[in-house]
TIVO-889433 format. One line per 4 residues: number of its first residue (from 0); for each residue z, y, x of C-alpha. Coordinates in nm, 3 decimals, always signed. Example, Ala and Ser with C-alpha at 12.3 -4.5 7.8 and 13.67 -1.06 7.14 Angstrom:
0 = +0.780:-0.450:+1.230 | +0.714:-0.106:+1.367
This chain:
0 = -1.582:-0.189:-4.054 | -1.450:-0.493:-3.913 | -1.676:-0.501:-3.601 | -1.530:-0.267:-3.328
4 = -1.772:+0.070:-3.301 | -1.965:+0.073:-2.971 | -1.876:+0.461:-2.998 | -1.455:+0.310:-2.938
8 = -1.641:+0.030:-2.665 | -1.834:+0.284:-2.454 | -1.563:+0.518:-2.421 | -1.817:+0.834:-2.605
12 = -1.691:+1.181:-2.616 | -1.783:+1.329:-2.998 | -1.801:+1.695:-3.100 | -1.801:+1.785:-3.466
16 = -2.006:+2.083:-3.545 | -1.872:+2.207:-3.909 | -1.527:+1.996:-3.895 | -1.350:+2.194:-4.158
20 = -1.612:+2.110:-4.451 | -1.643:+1.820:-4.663 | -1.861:+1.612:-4.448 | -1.696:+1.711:-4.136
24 = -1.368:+1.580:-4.261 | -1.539:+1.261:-4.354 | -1.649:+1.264:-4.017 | -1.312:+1.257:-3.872
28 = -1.216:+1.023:-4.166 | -1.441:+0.736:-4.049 | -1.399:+0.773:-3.648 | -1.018:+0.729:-3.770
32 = -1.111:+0.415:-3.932 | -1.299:+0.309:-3.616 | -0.982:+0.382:-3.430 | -1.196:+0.640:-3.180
36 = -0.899:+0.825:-2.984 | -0.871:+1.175:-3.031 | -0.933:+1.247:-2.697 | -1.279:+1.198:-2.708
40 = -1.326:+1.426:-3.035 | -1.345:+1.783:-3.017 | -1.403:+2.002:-3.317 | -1.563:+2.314:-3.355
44 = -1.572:+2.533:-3.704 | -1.634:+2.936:-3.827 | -1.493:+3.177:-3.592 | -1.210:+3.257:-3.849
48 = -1.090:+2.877:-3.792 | -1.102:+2.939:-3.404 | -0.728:+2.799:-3.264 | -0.614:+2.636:-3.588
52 = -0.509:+2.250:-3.582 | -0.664:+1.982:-3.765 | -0.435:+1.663:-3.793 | -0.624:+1.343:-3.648
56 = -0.367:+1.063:-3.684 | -0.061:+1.143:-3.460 | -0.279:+1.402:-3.298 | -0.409:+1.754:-3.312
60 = -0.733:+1.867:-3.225 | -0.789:+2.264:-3.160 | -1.105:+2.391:-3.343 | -1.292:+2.545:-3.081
64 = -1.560:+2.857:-3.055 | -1.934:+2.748:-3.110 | -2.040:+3.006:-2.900 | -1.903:+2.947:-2.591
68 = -1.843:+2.540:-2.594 | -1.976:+2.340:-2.324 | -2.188:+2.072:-2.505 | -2.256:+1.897:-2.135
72 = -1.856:+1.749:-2.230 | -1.972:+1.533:-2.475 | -2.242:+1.267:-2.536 | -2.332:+1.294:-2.906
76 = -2.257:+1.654:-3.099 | -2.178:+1.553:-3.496 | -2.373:+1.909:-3.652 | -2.300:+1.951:-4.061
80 = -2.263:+2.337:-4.020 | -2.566:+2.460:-4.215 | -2.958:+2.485:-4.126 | -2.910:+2.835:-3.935
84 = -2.627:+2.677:-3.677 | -2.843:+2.403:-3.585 | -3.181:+2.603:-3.527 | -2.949:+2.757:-3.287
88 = -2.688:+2.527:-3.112 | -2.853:+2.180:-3.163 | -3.111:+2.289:-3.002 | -2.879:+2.371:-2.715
92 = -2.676:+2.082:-2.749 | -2.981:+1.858:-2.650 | -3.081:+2.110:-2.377 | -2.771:+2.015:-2.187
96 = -2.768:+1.640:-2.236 | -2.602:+1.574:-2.528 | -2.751:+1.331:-2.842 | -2.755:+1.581:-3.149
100 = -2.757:+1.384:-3.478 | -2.792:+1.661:-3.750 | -2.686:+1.650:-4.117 | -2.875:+1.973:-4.243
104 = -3.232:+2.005:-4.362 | -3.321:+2.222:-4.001 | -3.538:+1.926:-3.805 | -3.618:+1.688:-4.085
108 = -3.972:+1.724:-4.161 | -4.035:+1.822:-3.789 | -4.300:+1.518:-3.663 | -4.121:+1.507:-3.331
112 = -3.767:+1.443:-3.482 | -3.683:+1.113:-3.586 | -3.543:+1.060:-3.965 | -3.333:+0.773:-3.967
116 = -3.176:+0.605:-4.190 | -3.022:+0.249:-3.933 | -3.045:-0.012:-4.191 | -3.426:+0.097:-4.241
120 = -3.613:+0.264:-3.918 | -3.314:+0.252:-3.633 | -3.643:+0.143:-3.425 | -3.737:+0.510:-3.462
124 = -3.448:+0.649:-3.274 | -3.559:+0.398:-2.931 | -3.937:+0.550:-3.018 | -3.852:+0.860:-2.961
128 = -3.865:+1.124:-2.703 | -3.616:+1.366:-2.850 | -3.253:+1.438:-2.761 | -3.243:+1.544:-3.169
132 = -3.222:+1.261:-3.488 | -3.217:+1.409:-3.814 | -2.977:+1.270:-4.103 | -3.183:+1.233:-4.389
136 = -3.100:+1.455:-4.772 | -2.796:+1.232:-4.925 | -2.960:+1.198:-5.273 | -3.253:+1.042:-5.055
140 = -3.041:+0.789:-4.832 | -2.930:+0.612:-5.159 | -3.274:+0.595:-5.306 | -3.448:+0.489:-5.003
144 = -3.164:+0.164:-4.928 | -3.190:+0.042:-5.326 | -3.645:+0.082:-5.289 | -3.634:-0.073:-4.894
148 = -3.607:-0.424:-5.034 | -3.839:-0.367:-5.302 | -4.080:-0.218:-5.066 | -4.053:-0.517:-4.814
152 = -4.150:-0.784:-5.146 | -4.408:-0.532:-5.270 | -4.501:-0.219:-5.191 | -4.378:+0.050:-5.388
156 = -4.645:+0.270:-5.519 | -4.508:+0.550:-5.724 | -4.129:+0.630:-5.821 | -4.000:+0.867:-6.086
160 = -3.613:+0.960:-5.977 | -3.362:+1.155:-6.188 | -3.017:+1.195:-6.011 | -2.672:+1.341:-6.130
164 = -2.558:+1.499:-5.801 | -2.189:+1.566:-5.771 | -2.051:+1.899:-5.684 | -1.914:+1.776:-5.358
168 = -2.310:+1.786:-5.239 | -2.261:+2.129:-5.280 | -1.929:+2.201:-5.076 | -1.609:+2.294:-5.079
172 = -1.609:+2.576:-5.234 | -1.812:+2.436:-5.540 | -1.538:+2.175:-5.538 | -1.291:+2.467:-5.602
176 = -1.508:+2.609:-5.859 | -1.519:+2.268:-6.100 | -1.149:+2.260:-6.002 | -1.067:+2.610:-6.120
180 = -1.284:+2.571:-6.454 | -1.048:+2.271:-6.550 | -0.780:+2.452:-6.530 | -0.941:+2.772:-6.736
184 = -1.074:+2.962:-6.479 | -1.414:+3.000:-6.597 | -1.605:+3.209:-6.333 | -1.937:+3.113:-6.202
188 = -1.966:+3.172:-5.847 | -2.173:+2.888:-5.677 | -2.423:+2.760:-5.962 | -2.637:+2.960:-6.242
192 = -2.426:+2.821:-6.501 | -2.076:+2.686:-6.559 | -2.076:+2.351:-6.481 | -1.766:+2.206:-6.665
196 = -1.892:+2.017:-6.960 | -2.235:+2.096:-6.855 | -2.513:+1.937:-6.647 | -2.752:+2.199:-6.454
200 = -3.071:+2.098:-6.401 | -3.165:+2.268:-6.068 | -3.020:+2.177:-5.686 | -3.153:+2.442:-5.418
204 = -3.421:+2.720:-5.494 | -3.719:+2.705:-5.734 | -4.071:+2.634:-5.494 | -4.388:+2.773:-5.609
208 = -4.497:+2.426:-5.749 | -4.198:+2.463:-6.001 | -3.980:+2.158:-5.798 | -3.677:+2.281:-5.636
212 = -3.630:+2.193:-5.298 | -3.431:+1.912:-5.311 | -3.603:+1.750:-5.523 | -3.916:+1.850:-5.249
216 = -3.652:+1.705:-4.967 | -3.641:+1.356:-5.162 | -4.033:+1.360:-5.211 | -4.110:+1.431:-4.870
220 = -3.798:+1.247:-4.712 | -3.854:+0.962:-4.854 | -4.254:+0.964:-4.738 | -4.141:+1.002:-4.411
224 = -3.939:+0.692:-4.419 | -4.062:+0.455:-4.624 | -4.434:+0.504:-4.696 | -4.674:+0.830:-4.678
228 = -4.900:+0.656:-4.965 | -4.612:+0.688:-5.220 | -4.575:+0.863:-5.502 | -4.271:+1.013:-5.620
232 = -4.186:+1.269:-5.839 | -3.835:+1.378:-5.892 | -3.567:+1.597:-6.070 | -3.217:+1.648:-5.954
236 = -2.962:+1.730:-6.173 | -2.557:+1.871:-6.082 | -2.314:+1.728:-6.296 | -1.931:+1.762:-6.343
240 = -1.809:+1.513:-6.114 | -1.594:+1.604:-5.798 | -1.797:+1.293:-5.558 | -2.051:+1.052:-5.608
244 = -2.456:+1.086:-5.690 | -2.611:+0.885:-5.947 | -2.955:+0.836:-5.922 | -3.175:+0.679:-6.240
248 = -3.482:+0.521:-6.035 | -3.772:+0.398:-6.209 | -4.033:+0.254:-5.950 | -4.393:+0.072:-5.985
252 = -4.454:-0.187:-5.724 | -4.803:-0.324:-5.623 | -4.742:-0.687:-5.767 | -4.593:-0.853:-6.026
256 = -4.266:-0.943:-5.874 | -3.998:-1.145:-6.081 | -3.629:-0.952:-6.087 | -3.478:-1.256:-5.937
260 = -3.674:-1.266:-5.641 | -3.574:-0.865:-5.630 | -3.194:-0.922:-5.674 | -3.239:-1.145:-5.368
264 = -3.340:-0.896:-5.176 | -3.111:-0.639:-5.235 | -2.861:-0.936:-5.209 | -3.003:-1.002:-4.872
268 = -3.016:-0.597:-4.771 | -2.733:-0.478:-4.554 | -2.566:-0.190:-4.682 | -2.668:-0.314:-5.020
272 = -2.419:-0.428:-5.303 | -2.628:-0.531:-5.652 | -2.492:-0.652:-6.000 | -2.729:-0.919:-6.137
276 = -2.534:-0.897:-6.481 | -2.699:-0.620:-6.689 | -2.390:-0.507:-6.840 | -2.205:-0.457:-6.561
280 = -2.274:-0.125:-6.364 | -2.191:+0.093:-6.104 | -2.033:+0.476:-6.158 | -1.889:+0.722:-5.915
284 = -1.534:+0.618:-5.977 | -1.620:+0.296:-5.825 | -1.761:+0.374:-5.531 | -1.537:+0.706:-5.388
288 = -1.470:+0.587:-5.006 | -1.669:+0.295:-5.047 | -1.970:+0.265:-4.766 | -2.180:+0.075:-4.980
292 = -2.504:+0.152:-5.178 | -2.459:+0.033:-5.533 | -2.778:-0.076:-5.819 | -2.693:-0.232:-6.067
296 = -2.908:-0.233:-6.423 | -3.254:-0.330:-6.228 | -3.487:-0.444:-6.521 | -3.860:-0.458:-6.624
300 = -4.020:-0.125:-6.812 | -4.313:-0.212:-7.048 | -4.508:-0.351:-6.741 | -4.457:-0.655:-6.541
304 = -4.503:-0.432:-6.194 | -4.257:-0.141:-6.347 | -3.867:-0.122:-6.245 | -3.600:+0.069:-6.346
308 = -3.218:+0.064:-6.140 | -2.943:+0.254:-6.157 | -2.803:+0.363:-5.800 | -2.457:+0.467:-5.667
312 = -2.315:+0.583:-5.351 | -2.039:+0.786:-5.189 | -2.220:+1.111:-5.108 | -2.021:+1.239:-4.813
316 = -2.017:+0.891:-4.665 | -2.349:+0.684:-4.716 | -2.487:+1.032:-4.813 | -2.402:+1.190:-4.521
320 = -2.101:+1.148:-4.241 | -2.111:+0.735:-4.214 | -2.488:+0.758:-4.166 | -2.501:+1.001:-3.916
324 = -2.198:+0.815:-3.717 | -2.448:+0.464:-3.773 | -2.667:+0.649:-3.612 | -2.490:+0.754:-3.303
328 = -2.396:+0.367:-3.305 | -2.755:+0.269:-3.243 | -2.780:+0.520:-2.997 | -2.470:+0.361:-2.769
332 = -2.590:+0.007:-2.833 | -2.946:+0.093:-2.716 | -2.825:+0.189:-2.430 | -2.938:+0.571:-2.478
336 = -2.588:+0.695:-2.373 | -2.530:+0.686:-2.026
């Protein structure tokens, strides 16, 4: 994050919609790190958090009332406060000028909303006509960086992805449940199952097809960005770990493509970091705060055109906040804020 933010250049007044969550506080984490002053962030949170103070480096910034906030302040509007808020308030956020970049699933597959993902289809955001750009599913950002490079050698033609999705993905509060198991507090409040010392193979609600919908939001997601000819079929998986998604991505190109030539171009991929040795690999642990998207064990399968990788990221950064905050990037530096 060396290069100065054009949100700091430009002077841009941020809201947060949702500050007091996980992603919300990684939000405020990275606009820190881009040294954006406080007073161009305002925060906004549940009723009950109406009037407390959030610490933002030798300032405080009041959480404010959804309700009755005057979006027309502010030139982007952060949202990460659930599917229901946004069908409601980003909506009205872009009604009175603002640039709405929104982490839930609300305007994803909608054909008139962009889904971005910068180091992939920022074009999309200068394409389109909307005042709304979705953040794409975090368990699909990671997948779609590590297969982008692939995809430019070769195109990728079908991909079978298994990922071990930390609790974090799931929120604070499921946080506080892995936390309270550890220390003997075995109640199961936010998953079917206890999830210390287990692994639970559903994320979201069952679909009539017998997927659950997230692993319907990294199908379709990943269509939309990369390639409506692909297929994928996928299962996600919640593990005990407090941050980090794992995915296990096995991928058929169209051509026989040697690995070296595809360790170049993740090599060559921003946003990208790839370990040619085959012992060495990536795991949550190692990439907590990092901004990065991590493969490491790419090899052949029994076929000459079949892949397997292993791929690592931060889930409330990559996954979630820093993309979002890329995004509103692109939108100062195309000169979409005024």
């Amino acid at each position: 994050m060396s290069k100065e933010s054009s949100l700091k250049m430009f002077d841009v007044k941020i809201v947060i919609v949702g500050a007091t969550g996980l992603v919300g506080q990684e939000f405020l984490n990275i606009l820190k790190e881009k040294h954006i002053s406080s007073q161009n962030i305002y925060v906004i949170a549940s009723d009950k958090s109406c009037g407390k103070i959030i610490q933002y480096e030798n300032s405080q910034l009041i959480i404010q009332k959804l309700s009755t906030f005057d979006f027309s302040s502010c030139k982007i509007a952060l949202f990460s406060s659930g599917a229901a808020v946004s069908a409601i308030y980003a909506k009205k956020a872009a009604e009175l000028g603002c640039f709405v970049v929104d982490n839930t699933s609300y305007f994803r597959m909608n054909d008139d909303v962009p889904l971005v993902v910068p180091e992939i289809n920022a074009f999309k955001i200068k394409q389109s006509k909307q005042r709304i750009i979705a953040n794409p599913n975090c368990s699909t950002i990671q997948m779609v960086m590590a297969l982008k490079p692939m995809h430019n050698v070769s195109a990728v033609r079908k991909v079978v992805v298994s990922t071990y999705q930390s609790v974090s993905g799931a929120g604070r509060y499921a946080v506080d449940e892995l936390n309270k198991q550890k220390s003997g507090d075995l109640t199961i409040c936010n998953f079917k199952h206890q999830i210390l010392h287990n692994v639970i193979p559903q994320i979201d609600t069952f679909l009539d097809n017998g997927d659950t919908k997230e692993e319907w939001k990294m199908i379709v997601e990943t269509q939309k960005i990369l390639d409506t000819n692909m297929s994928i079929s996928a299962t996600c998986v919640r593990v005990p770990v407090l941050r980090g998604h794992s995915e296990s991505v096995s991928f058929e190109l169209e051509d026989d493509v040697p690995l070296l030539v595809l360790f170049d171009a993740l090599r060559d991929f921003p946003g990208i970091i790839v370990s040619d040795n085959f012992s060495h690999f990536y795991t949550p642990l190692d990439v907590v705060g990092r901004d990065e998207v991590f493969v490491s064990r790419l090899r052949n399968c029994f076929a000459k055109n079949l892949y397997n990788m292993w791929v690592v990221a931060d889930n409330l950064r990559k996954g979630a906040a820093l993309n979002a905050i890329q995004i509103a990037e692109k939108l100062v530096e195309y000169g979409m804020i005024v």
